[in-house]
KEBA-718358 format. One record per residue (C-alpha): residue in three letters; x, y, z. Coordinates in pm, 1 decimal. Last residue first. Example, Ala and Ser with C-alpha at 12.3 -4.5 7.8 and 13.67 -1.06 7.14 Angstrom:
REM residues 2
<r aa="SER" u="1367.0" v="-106.0" w="714.0"/>
<r aa="ALA" u="1230.0" v="-450.0" w="780.0"/>
***
This chain:
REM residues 98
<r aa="UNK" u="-733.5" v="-1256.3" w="-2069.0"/>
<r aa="UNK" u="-835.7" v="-1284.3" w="-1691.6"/>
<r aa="UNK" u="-467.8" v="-1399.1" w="-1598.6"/>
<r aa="UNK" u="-300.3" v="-1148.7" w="-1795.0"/>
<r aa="UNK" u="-507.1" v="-909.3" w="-1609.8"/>
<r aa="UNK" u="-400.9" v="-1070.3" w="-1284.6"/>
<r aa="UNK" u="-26.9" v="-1092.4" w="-1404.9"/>
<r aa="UNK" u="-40.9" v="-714.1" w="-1540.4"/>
<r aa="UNK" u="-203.2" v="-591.7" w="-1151.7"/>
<r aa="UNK" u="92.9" v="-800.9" w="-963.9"/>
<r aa="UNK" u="315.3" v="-603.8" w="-1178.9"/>
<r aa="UNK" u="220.6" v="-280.1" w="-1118.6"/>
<r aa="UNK" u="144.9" v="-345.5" w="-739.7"/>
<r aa="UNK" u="479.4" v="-453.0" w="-678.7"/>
<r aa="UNK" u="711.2" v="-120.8" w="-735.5"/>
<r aa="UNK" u="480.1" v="90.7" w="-566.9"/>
<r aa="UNK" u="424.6" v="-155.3" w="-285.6"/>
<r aa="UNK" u="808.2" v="-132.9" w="-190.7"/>
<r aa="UNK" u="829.9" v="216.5" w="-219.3"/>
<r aa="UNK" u="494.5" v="253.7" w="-9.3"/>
<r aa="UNK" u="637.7" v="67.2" w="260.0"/>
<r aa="UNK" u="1005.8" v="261.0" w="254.1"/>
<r aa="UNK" u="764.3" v="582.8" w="298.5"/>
<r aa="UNK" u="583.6" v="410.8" w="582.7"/>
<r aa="UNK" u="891.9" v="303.2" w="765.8"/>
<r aa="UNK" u="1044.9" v="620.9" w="687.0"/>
<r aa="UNK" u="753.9" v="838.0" w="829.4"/>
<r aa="UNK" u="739.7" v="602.3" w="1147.5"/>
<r aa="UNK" u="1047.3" v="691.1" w="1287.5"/>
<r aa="UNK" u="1018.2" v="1067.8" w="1200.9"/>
<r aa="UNK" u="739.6" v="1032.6" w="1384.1"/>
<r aa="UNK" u="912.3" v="920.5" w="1668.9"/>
<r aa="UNK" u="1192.2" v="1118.4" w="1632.7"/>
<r aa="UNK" u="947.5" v="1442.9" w="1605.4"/>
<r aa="UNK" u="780.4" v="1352.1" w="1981.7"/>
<r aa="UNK" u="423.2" v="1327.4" w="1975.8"/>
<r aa="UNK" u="243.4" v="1696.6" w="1889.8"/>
<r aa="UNK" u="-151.7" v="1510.5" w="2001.6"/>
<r aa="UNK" u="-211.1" v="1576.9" w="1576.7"/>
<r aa="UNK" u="106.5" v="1519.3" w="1425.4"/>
<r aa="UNK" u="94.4" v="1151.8" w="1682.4"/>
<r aa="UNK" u="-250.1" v="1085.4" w="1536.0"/>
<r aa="UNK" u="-135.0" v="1131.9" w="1180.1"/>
<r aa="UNK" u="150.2" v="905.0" w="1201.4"/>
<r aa="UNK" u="-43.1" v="598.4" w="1372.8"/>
<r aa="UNK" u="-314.4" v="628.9" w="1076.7"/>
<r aa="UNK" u="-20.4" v="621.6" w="856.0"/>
<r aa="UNK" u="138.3" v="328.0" w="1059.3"/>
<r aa="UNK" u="-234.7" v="128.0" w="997.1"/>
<r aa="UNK" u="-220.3" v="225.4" w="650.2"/>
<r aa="UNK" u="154.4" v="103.1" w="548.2"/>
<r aa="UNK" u="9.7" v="-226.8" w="765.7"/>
<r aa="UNK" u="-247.0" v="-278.0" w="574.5"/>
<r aa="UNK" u="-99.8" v="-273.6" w="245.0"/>
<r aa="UNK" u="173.6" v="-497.0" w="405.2"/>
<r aa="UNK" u="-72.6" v="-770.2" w="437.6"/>
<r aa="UNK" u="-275.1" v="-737.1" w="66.1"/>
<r aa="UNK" u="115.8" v="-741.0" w="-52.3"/>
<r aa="UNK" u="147.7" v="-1083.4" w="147.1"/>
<r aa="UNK" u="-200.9" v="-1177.9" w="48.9"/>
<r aa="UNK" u="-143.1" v="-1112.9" w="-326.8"/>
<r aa="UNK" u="162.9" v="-1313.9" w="-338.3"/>
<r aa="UNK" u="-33.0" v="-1662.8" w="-172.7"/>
<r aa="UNK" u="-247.4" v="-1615.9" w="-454.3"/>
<r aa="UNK" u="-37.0" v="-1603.4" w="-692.0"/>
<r aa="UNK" u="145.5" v="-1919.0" w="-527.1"/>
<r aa="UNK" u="-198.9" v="-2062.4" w="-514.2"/>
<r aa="UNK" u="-305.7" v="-1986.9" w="-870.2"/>
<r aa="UNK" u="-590.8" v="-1751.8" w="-897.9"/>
<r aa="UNK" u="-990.7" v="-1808.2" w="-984.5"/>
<r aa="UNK" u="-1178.2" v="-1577.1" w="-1216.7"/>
<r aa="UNK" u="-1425.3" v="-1371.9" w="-1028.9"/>
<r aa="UNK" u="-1360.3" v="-1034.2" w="-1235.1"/>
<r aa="UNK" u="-1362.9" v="-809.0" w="-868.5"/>
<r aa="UNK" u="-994.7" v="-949.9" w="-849.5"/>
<r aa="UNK" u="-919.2" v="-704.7" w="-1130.0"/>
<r aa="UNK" u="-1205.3" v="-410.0" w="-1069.6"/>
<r aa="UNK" u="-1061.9" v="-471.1" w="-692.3"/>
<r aa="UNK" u="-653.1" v="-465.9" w="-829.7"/>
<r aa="UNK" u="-755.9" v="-140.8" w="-1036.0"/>
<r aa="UNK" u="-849.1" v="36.9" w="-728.6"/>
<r aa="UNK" u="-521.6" v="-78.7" w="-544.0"/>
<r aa="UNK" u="-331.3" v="53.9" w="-786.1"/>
<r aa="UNK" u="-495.0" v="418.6" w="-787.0"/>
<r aa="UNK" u="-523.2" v="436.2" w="-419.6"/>
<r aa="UNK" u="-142.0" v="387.8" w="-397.6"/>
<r aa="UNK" u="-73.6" v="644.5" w="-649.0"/>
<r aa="UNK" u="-268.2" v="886.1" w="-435.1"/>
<r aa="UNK" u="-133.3" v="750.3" w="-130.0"/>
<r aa="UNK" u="186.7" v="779.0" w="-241.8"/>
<r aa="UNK" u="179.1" v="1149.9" w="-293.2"/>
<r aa="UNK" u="5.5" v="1251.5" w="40.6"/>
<r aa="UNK" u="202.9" v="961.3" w="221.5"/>
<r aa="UNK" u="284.6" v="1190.3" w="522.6"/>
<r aa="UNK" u="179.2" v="1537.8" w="472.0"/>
<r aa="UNK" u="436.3" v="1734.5" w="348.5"/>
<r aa="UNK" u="625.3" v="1994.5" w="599.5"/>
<r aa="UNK" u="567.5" v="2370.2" w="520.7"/>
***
């Protein structure tokens, strides 16, 4: 049986970006730069979930398997990248709110 795309990451994913609401969510205000940071992550976030919508609509219509394969690393090298900058992007805002 073949995983479903993201299942794992997204779950982790979910988590992190949960906290970063309740963080951001706090109303204090951010340094530009930091700022600046949390758009670019904020921008690849929705890309990792635009390709994983993309993903799931090609399983579903039986899209070539290169292609998908394709898109499966992109989004899994994605979600490698945000998994190692959401944690600390989320200990700089709560440092920030402290």
């Amino acid at each position: 049986m073949q995983r479903a795309a993201g299942y794992t990451e997204s779950g982790r994913l979910t988590q992190l970006i949960e906290q970063l609401r309740e963080r951001l969510g706090a109303g204090s205000l951010l340094q530009v730069d930091f700022t600046q940071e949390l758009e670019a992550v904020l921008a690849r976030l929705l890309m990792r979930n635009q390709r994983l919508r993309v993903l799931q609509r090609m399983t579903r219509n039986c899209v070539s398997l290169e292609s998908a394969a394709a898109i499966r690393t992109v989004i899994e090298q994605l979600d490698e990248q945000l998994l190692q900058e959401l944690p600390p992007l989320l200990e700089r805002l709560e440092q920030q709110h402290a």
